[in-house]
C-alpha positions as a printed NumPy array, in Angstrom:
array([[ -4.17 ,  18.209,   2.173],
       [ -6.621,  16.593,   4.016],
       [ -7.968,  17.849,   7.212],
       [ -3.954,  18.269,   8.076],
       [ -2.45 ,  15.298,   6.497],
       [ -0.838,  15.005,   3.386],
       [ -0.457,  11.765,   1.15 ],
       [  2.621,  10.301,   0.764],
       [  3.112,   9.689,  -2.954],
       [  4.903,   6.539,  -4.593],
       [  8.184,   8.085,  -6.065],
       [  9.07 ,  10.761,  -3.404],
       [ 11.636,   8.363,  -1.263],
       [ 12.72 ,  11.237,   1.303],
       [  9.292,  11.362,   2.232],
       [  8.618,   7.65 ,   2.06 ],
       [ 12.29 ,   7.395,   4.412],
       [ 11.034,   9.896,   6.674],
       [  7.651,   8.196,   7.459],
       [  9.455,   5.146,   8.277],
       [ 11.964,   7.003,  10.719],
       [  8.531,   8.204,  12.74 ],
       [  7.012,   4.553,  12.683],
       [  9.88 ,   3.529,  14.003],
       [ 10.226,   5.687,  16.685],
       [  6.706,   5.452,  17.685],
       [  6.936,   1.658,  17.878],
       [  9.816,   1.566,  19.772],
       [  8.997,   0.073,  22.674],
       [  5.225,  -1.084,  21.514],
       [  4.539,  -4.533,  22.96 ],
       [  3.874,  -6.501,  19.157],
       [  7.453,  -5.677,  17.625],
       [  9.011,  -5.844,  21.018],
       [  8.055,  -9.246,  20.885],
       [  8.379,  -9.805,  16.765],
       [ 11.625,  -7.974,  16.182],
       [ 15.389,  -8.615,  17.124],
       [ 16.272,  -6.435,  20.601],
       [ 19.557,  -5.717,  18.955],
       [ 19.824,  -3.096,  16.844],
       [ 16.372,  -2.675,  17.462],
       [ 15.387,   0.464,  16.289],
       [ 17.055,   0.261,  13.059],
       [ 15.518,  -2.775,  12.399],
       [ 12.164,  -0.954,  12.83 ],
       [ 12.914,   1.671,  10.568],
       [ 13.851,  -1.325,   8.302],
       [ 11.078,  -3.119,   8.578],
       [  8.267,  -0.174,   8.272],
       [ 10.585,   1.176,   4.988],
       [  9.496,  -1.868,   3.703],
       [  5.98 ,  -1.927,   4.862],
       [  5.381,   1.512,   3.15 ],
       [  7.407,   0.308,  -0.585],
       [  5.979,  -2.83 ,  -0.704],
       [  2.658,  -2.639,   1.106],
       [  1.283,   1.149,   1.925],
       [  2.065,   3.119,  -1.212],
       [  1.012,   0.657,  -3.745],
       [ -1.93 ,  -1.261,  -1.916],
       [ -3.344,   1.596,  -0.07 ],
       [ -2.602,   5.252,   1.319],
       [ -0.141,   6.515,   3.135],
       [ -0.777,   9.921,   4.947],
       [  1.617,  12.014,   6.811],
       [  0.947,  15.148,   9.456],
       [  3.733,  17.356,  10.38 ],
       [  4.232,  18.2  ,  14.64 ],
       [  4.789,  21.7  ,  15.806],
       [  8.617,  21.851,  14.035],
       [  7.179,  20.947,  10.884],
       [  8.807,  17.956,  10.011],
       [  6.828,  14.536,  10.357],
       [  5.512,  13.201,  13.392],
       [  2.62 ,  10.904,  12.204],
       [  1.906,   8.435,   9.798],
       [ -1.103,   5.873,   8.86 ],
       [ -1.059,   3.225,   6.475],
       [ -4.285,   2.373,   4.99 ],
       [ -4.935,  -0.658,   2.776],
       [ -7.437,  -1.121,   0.361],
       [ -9.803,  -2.965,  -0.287],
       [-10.337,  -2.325,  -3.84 ],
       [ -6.108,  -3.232,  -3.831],
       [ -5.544,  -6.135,  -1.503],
       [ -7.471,  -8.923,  -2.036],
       [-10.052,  -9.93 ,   1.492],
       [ -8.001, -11.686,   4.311],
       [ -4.76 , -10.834,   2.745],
       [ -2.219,  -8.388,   3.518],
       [  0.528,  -8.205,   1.033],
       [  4.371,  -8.643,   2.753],
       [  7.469,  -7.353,   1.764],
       [ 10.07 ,  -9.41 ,   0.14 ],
       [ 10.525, -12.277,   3.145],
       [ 14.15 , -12.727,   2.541],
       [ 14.703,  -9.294,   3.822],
       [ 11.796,  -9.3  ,   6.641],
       [ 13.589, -12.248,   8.108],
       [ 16.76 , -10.439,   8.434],
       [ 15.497,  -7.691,   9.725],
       [ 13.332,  -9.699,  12.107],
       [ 16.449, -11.375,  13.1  ],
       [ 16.119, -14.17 ,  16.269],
       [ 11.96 , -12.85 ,  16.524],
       [ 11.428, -14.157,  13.163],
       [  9.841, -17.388,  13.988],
       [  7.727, -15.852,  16.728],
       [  6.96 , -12.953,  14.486],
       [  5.388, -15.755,  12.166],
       [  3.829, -17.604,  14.793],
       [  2.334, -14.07 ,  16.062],
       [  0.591, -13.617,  12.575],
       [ -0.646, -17.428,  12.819],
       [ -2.392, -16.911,  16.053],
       [ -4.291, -13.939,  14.634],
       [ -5.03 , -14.913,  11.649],
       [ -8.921, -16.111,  13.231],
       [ -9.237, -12.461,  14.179],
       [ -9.501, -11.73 ,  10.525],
       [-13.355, -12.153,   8.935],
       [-11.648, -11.428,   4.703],
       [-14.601,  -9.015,   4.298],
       [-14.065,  -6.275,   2.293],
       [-12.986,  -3.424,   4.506],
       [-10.659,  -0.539,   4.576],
       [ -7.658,  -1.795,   6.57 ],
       [ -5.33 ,   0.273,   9.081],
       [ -2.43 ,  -1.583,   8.774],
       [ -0.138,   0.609,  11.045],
       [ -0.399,   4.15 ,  12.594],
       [  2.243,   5.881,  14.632],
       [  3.027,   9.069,  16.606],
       [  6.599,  10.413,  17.605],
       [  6.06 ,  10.531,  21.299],
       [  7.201,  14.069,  21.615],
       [  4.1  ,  15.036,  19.579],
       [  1.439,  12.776,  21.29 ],
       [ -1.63 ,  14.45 ,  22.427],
       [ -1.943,  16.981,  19.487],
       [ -4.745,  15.57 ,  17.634],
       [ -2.137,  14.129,  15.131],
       [ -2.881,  10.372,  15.231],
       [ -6.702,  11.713,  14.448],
       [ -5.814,  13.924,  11.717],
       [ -3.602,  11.439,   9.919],
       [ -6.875,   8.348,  10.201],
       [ -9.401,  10.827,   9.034],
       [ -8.952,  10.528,   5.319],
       [ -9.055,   6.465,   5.617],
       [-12.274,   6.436,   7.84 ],
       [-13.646,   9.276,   4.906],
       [-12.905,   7.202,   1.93 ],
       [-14.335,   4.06 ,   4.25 ],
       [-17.375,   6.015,   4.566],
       [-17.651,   6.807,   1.387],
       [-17.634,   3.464,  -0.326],
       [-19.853,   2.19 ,   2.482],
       [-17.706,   0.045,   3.932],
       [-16.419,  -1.031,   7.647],
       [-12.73 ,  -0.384,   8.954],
       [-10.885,  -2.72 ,  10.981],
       [ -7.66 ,  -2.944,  12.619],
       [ -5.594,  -4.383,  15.183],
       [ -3.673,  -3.594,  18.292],
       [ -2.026,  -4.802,  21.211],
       [ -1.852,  -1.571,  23.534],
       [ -4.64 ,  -1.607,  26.057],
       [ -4.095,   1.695,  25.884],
       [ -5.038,   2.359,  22.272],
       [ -8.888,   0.892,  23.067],
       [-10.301,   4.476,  24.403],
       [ -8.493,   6.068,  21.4  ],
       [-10.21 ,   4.334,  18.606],
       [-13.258,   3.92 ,  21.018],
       [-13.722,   7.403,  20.632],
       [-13.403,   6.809,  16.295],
       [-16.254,   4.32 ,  16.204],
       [-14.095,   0.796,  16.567],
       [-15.573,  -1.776,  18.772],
       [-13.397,  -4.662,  19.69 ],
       [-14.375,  -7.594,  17.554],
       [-11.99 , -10.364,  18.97 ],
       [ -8.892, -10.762,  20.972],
       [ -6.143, -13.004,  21.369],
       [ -2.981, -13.889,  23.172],
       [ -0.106, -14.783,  21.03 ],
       [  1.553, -18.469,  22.604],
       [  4.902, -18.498,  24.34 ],
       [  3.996, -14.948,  26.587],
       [  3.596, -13.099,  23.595],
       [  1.321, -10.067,  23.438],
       [ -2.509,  -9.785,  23.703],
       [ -4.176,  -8.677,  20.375],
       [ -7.816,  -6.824,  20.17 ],
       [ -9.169,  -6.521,  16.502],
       [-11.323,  -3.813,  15.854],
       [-13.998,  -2.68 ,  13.318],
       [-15.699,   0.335,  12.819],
       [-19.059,   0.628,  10.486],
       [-19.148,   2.896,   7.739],
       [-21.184,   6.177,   8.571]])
C-alpha cells in the first residue's frame, strides 16, 4: 500500500486482467484511441490492447498501481515506466503482430499518430506515465491522484523529472495542479487529435 494504491505484481493475471478492463473503460471514448483504434468492437479491442500494454510494457519496464472505488473492486490504474528500465526516448511495444490486429483499420493512423509525436519527446531520463485511467463512475474521488502518487514519489526520489502526454484539454488543470507544465503540443495529420506533453520537476 501506498497512500491507497496497491502495486500490481508480475504473475497475478486476475489482477493484471482486471486493470486492463478499467483502462479500457476509462478510455472509451478518449479522443487518442478513438482515433488509433478500430470503432468496431471497440471496447474489446481496448481491453486488448491495454492487456498488452501492462504484460509487455507496465509490469516489466515500470510499475503498475491499482486503487479500488467505493465497491472495492478496481477503478484506477497508472502505468509508470522507468527510467532505470526503458532505455531514454523509447517506450517498449507489445508484440506488433497482435497490436495491429487489435488496432484493426486505425493501425496505420495509430502509427502515424506516434510519428507526429515523436518531437514531443526530449530521451532524457525521466519517470514516464505511460497511461492512467479512471472508471467514470468513480471520477472525482481523489483516485487518479492516489494511484500517480507513488510514481511522482519514486521520481522525486531519484531526482528526476516526470513527463507525460495527453490529448484531453481537460486533463491540463488536473496535472496542473501535480506540478506538469505543458512542454509541447501537437496535432496529429489527417484531423487527428491534439497532443500536449508534459513534465513535471522532481521536488
Amino acid at each position: 500500500m501506498d497512500g491507497g494504491a496497491c502495486r500490481v505484481v508480475a504473475g497475478d493475471a486476475a489482477a493484471v486482467r482486471e486493470a486492463a478492463q478499467v483502462l479500457a473503460e476509462a478510455f472509451d471514448g478518449y479522443a487518442w484511441t478513438a482515433w488509433t483504434v478500430a470503432a468496431d468492437r471497440h471496447r474489446e479491442r481496448l481491453a486488448g490492447l491495454f492487456h498488452l500494454t501492462l504484460t509487455e510494457v507496465g509490469v516489466p519496464h515500470g510499475d503498475v498501481w491499482s486503487a479500488p472505488g467505493p465497491a472495492g473492486r478496481t477503478a484506477a490504474v497508472a502505468v509508470w515506466l522507468r527510467p532505470d528500465r526503458v532505455v531514454p526516448g523509447e517506450v517498449p511495444a507489445g508484440p506488433a503482430p497482435r497490436e495491429e490486429e487489435l488496432a484493426g483499420d486505425r493501425w496505420a493512423a495509430s502509427l502515424a499518430a506516434e510519428e507526429a509525436c515523436a518531437p514531443l519527446r526530449t530521451g532524457e531520463p525521466a519517470f514516464l506515465l505511460a497511461t492512467v485511467g479512471v472508471l467514470p463512475a468513480a471520477r472525482g474521488r481523489g483516485l487518479g491522484r492516489a494511484v500517480l502518487a507513488p510514481g511522482l514519489a519514486d521520481a522525486d526520489r531519484a531526482g528526476l523529472p516526470a513527463v507525460l502526454e495527453t490529448s484531453a484539454p481537460g486533463n491540463l488543470p488536473f496535472y496542473a495542479g501535480l506540478g506538469f507544465r505543458v512542454t509541447g503540443e501537437v496535432d496529429v495529420p489527417g484531423g487527428g487529435p491534439h497532443v500536449w506533453a508534459m513534465r513535471r520537476d522532481p521536488r
